[in-house]
mmCIF file of the N, C-alpha and C atoms, coordinates in Angstrom:
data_MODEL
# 
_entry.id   MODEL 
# 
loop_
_atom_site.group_PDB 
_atom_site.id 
_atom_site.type_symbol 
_atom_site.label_atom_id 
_atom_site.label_alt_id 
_atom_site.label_comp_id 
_atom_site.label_asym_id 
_atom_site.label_entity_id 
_atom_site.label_seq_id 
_atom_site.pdbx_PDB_ins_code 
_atom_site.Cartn_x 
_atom_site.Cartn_y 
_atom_site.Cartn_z 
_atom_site.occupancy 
_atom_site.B_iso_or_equiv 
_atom_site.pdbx_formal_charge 
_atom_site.auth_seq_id 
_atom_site.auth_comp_id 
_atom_site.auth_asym_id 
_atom_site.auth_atom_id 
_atom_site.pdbx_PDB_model_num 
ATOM 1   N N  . UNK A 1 1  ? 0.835  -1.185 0.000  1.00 0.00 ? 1  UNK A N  1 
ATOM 2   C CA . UNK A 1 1  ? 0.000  0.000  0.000  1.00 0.00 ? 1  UNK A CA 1 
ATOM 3   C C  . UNK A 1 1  ? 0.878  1.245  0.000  1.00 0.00 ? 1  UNK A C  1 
ATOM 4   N N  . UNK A 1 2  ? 0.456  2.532  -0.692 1.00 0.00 ? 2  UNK A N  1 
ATOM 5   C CA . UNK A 1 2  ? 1.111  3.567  -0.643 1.00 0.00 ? 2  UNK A CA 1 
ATOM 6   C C  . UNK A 1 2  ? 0.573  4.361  0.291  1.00 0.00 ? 2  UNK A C  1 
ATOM 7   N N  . UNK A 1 3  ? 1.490  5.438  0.857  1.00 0.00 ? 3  UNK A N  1 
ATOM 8   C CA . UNK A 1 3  ? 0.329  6.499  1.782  1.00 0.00 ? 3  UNK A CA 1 
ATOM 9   C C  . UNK A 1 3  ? 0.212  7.457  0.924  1.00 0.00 ? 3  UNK A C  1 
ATOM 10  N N  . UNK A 1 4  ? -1.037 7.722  1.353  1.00 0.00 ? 4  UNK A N  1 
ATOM 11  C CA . UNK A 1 4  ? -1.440 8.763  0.847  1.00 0.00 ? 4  UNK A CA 1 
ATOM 12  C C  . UNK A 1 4  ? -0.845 10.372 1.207  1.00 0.00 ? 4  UNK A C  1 
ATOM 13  N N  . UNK A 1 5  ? -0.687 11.106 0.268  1.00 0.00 ? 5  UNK A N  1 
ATOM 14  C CA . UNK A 1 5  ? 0.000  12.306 0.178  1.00 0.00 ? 5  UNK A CA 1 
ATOM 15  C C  . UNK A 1 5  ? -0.754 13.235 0.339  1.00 0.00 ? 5  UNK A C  1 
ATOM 16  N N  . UNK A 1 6  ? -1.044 14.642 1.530  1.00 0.00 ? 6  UNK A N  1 
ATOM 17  C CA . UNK A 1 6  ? -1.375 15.525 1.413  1.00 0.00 ? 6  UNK A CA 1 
ATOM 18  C C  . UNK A 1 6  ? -1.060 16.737 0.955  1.00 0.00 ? 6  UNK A C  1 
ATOM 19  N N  . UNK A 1 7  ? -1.318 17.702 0.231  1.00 0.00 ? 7  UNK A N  1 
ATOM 20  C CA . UNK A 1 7  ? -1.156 18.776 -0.669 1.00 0.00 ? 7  UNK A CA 1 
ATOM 21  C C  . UNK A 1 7  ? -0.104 19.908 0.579  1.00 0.00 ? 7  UNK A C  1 
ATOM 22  N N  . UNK A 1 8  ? -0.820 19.943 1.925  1.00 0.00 ? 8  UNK A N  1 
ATOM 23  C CA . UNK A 1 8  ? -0.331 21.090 2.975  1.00 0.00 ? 8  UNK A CA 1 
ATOM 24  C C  . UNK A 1 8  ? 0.540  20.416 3.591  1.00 0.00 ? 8  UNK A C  1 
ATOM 25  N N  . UNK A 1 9  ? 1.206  18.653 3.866  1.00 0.00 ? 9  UNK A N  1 
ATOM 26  C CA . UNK A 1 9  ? 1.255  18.520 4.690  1.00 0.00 ? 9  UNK A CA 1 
ATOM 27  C C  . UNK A 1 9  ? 3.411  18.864 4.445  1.00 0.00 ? 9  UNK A C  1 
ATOM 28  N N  . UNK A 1 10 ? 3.981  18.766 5.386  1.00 0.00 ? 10 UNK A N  1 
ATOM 29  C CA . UNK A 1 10 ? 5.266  18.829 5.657  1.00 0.00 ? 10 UNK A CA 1 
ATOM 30  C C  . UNK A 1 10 ? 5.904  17.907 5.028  1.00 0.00 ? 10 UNK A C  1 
ATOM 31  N N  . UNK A 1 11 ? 7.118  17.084 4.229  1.00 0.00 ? 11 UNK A N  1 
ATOM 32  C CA . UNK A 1 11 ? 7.644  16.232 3.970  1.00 0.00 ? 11 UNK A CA 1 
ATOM 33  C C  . UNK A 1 11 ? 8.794  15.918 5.473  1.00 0.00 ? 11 UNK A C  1 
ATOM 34  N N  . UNK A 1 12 ? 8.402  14.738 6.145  1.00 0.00 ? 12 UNK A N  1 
ATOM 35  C CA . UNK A 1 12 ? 8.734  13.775 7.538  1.00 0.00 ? 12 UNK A CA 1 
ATOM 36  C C  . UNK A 1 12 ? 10.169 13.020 7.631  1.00 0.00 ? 12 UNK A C  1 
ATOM 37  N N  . UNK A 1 13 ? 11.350 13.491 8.384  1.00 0.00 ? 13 UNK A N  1 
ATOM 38  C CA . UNK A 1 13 ? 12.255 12.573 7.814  1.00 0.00 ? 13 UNK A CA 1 
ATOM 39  C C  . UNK A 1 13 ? 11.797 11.185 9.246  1.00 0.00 ? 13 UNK A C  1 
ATOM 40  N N  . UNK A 1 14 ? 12.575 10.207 8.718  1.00 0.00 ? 14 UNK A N  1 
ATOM 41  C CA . UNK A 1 14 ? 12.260 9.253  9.448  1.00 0.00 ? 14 UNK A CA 1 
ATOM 42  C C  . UNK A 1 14 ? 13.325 9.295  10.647 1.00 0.00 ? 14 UNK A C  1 
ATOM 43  N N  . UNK A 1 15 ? 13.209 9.020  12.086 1.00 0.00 ? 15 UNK A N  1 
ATOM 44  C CA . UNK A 1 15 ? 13.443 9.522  13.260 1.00 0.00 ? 15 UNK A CA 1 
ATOM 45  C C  . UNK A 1 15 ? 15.474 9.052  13.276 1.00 0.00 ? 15 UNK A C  1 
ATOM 46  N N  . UNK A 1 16 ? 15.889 7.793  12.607 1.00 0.00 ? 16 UNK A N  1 
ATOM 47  C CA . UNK A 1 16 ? 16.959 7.245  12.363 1.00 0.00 ? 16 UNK A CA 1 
ATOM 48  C C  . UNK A 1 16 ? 17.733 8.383  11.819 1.00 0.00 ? 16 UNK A C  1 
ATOM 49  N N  . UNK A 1 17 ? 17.380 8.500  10.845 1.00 0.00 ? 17 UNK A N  1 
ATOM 50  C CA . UNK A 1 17 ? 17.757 9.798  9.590  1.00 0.00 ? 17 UNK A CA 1 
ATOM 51  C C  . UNK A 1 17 ? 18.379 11.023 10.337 1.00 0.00 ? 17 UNK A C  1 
ATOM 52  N N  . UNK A 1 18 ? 17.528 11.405 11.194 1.00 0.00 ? 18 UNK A N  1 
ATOM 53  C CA . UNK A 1 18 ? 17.714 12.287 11.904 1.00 0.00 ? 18 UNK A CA 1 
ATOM 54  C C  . UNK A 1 18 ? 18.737 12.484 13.069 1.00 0.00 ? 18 UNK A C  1 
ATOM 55  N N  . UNK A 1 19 ? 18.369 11.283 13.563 1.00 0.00 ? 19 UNK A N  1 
ATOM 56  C CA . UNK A 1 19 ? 19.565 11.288 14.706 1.00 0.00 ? 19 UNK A CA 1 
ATOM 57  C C  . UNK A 1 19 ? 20.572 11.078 14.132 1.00 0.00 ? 19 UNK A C  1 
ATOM 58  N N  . UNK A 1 20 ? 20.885 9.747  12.910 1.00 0.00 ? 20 UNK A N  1 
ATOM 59  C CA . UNK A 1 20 ? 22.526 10.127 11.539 1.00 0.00 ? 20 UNK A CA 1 
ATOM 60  C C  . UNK A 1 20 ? 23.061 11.411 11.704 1.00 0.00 ? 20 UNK A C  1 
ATOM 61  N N  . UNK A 1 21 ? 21.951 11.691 11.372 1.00 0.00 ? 21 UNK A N  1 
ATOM 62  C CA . UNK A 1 21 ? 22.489 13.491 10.780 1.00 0.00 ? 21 UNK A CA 1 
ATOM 63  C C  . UNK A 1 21 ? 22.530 14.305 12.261 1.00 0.00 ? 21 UNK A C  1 
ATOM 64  N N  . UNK A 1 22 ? 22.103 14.135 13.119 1.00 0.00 ? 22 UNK A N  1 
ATOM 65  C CA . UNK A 1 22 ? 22.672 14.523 14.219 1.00 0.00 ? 22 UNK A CA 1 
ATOM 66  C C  . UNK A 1 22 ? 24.204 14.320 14.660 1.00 0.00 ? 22 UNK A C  1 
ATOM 67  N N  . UNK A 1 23 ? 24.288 13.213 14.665 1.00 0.00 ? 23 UNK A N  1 
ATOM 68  C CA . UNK A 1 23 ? 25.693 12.124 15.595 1.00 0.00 ? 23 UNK A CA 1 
ATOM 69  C C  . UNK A 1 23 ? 26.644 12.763 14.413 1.00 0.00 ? 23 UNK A C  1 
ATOM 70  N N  . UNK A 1 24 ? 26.282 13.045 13.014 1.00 0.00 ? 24 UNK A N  1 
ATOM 71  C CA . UNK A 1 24 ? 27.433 13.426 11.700 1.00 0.00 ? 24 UNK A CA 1 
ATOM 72  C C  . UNK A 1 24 ? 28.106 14.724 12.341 1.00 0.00 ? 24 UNK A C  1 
ATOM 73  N N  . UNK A 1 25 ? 27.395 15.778 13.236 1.00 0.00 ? 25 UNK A N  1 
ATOM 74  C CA . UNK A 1 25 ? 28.061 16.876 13.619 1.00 0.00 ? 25 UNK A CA 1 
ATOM 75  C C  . UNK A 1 25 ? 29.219 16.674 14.955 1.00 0.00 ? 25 UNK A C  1 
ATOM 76  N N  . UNK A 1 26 ? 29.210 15.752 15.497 1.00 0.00 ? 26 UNK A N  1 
ATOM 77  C CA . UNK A 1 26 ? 30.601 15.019 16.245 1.00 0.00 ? 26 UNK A CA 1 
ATOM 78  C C  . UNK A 1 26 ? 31.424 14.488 15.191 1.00 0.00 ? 26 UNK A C  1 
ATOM 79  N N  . UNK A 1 27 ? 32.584 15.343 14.991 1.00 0.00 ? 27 UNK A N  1 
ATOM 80  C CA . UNK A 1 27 ? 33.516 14.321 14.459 1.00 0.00 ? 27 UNK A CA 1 
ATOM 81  C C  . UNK A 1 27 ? 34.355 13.452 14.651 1.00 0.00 ? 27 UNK A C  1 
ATOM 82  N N  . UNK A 1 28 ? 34.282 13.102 15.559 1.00 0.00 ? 28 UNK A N  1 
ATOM 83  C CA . UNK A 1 28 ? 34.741 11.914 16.579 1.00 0.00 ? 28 UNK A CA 1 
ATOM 84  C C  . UNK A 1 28 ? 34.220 10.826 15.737 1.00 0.00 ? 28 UNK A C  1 
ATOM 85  N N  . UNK A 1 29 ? 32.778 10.663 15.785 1.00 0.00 ? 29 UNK A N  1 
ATOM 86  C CA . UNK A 1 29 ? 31.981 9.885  15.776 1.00 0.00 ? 29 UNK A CA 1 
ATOM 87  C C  . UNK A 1 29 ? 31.878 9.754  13.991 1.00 0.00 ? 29 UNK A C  1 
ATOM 88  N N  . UNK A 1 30 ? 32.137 10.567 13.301 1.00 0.00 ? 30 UNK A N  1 
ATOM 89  C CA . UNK A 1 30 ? 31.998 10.567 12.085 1.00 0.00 ? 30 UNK A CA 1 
ATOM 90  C C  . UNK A 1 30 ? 33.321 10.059 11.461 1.00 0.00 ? 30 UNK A C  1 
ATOM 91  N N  . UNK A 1 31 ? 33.969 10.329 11.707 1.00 0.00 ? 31 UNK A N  1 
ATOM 92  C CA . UNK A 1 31 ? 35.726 9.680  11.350 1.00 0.00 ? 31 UNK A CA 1 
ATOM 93  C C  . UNK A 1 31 ? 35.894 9.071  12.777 1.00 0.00 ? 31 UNK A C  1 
ATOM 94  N N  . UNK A 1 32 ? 35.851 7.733  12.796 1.00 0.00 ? 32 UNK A N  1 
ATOM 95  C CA . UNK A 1 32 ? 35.755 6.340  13.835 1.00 0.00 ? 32 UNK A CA 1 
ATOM 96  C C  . UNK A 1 32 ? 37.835 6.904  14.745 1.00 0.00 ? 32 UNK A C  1 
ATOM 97  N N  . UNK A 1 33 ? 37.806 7.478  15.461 1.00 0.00 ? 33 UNK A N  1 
ATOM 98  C CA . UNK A 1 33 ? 39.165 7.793  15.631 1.00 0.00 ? 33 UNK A CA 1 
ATOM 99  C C  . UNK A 1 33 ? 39.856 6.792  16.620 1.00 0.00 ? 33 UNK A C  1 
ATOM 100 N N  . UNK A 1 34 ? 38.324 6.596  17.412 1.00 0.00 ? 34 UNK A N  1 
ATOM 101 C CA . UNK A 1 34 ? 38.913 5.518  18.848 1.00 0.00 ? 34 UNK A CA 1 
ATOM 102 C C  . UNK A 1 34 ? 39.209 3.973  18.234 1.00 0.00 ? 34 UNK A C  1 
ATOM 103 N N  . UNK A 1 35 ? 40.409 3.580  18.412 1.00 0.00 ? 35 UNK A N  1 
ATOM 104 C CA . UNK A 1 35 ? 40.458 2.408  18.044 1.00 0.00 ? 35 UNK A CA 1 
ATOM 105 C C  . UNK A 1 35 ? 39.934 1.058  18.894 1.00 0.00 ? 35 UNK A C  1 
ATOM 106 N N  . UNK A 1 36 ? 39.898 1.875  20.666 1.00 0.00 ? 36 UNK A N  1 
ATOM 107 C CA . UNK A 1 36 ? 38.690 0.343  21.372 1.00 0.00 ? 36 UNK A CA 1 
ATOM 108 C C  . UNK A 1 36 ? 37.151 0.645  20.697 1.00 0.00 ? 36 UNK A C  1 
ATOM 109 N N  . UNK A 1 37 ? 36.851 -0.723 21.122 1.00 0.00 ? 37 UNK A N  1 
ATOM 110 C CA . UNK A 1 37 ? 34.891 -0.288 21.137 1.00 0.00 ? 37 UNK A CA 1 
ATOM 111 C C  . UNK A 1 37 ? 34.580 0.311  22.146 1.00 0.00 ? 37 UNK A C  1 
ATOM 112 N N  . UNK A 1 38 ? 35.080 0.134  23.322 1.00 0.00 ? 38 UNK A N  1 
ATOM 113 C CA . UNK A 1 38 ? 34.750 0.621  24.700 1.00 0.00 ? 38 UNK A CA 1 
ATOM 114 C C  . UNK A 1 38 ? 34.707 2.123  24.498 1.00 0.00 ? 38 UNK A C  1 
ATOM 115 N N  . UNK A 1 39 ? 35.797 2.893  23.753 1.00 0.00 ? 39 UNK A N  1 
ATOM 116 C CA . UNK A 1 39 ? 36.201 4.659  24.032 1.00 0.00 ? 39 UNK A CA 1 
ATOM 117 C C  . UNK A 1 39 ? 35.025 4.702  22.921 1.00 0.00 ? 39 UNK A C  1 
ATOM 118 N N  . UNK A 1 40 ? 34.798 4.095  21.865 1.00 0.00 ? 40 UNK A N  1 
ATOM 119 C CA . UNK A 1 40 ? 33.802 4.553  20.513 1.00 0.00 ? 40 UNK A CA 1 
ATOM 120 C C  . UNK A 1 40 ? 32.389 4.841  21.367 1.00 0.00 ? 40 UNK A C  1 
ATOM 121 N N  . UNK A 1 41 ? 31.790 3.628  21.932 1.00 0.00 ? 41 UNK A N  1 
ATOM 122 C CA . UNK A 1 41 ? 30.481 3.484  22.973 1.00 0.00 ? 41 UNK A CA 1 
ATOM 123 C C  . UNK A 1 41 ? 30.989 4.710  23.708 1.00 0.00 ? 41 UNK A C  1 
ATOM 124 N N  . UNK A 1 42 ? 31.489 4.815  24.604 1.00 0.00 ? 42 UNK A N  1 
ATOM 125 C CA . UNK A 1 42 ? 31.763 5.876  25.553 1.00 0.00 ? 42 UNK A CA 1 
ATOM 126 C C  . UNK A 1 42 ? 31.560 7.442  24.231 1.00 0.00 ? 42 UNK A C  1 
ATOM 127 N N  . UNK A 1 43 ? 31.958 7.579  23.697 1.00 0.00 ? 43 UNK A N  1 
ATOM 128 C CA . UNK A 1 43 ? 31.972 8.937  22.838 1.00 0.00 ? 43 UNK A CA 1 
ATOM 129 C C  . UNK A 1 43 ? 30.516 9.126  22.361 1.00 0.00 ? 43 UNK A C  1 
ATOM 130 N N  . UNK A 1 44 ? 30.047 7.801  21.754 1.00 0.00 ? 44 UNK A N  1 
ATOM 131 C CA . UNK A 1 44 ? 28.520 7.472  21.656 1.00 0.00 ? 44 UNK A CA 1 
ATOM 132 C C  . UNK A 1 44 ? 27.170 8.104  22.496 1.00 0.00 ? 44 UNK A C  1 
ATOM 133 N N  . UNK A 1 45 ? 27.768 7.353  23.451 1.00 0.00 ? 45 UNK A N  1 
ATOM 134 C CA . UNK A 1 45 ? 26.805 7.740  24.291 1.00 0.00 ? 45 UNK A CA 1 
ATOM 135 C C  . UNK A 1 45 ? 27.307 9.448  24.771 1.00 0.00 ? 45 UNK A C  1 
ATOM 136 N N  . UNK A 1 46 ? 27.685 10.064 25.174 1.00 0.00 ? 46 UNK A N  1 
ATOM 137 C CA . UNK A 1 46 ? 28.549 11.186 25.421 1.00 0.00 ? 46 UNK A CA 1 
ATOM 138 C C  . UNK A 1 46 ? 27.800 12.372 24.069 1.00 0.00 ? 46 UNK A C  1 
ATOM 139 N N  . UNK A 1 47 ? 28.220 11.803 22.892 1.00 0.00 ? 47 UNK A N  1 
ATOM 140 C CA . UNK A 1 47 ? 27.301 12.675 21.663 1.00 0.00 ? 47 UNK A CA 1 
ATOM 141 C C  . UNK A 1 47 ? 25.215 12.862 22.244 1.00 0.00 ? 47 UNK A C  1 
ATOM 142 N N  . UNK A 1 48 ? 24.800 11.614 22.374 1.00 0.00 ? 48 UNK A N  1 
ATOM 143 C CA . UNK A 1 48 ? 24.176 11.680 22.677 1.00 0.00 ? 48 UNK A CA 1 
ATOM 144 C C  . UNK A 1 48 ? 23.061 12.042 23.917 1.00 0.00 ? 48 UNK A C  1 
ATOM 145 N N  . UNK A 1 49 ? 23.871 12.150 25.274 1.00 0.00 ? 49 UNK A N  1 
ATOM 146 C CA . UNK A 1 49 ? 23.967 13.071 26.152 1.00 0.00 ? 49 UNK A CA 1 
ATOM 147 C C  . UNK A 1 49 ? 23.635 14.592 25.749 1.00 0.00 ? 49 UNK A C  1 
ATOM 148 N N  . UNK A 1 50 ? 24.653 14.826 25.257 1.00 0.00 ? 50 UNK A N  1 
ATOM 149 C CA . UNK A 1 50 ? 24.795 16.252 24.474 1.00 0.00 ? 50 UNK A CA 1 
ATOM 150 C C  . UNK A 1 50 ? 23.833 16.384 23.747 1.00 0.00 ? 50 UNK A C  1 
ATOM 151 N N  . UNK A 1 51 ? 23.035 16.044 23.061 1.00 0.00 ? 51 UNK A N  1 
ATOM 152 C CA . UNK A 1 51 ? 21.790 16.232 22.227 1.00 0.00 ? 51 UNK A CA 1 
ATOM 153 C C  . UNK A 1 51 ? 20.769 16.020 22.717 1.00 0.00 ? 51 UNK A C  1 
ATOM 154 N N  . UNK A 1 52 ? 20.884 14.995 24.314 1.00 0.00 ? 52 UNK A N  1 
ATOM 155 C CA . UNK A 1 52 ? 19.477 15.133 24.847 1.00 0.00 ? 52 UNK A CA 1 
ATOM 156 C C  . UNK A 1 52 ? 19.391 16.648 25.541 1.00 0.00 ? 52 UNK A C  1 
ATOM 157 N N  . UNK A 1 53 ? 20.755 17.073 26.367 1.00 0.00 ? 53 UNK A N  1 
ATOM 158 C CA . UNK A 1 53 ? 20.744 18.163 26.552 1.00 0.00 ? 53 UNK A CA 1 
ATOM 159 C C  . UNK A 1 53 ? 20.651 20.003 25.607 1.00 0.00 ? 53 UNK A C  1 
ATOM 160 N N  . UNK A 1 54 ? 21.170 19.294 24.970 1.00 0.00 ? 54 UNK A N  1 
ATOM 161 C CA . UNK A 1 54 ? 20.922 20.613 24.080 1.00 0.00 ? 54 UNK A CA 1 
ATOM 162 C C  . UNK A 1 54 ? 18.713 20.812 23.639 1.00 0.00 ? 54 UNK A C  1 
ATOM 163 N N  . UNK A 1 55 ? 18.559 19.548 23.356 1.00 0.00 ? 55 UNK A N  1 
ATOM 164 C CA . UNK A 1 55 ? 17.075 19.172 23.322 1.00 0.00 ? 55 UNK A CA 1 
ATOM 165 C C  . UNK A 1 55 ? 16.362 20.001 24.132 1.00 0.00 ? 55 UNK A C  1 
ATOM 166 N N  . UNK A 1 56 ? 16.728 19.723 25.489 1.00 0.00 ? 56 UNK A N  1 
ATOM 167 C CA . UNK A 1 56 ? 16.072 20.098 26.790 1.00 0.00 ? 56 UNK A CA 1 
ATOM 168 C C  . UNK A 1 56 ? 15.791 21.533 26.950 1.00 0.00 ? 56 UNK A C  1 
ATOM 169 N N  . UNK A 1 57 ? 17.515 22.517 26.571 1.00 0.00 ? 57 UNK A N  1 
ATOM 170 C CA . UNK A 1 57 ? 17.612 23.431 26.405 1.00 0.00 ? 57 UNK A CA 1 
ATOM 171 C C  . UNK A 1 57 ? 16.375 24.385 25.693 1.00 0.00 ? 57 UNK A C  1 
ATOM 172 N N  . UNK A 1 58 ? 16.152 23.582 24.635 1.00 0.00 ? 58 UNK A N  1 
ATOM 173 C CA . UNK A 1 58 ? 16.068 24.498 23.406 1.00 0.00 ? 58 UNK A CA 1 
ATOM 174 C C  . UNK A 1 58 ? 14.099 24.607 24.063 1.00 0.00 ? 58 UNK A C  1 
ATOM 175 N N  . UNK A 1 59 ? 13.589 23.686 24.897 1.00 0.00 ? 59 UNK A N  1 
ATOM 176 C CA . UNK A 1 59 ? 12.192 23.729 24.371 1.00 0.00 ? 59 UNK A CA 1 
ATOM 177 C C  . UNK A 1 59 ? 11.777 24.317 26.495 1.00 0.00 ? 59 UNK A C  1 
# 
């Protein structure tokens, strides 16, 4: 089935997409620099920290 398209409505990115393109503005995280998994996870989560906070901020 296709969805149906409204004329007014916004074009939606999908929620994945978004957070990509979030985590792409760490460049840590975008050029893999840590060579453990442990420091990569740790930076991971750390980016994402930072974006729940900035989130919080903003609203």
């Amino acid at each position: 089935m296709r969805a149906k398209h409204h004329a007014n409505a916004k074009a939606r990115r999908w929620v994945v997409e978004a957070d990509h393109a979030w985590t792409n503005r760490f460049r840590d995280l975008l050029i893999r620099w840590a060579k453990k998994p442990a420091n990569y996870l740790a930076l991971t989560h750390f980016a994402f920290g930072i974006m729940a906070w900035r989130q919080c901020l903003s609203r």
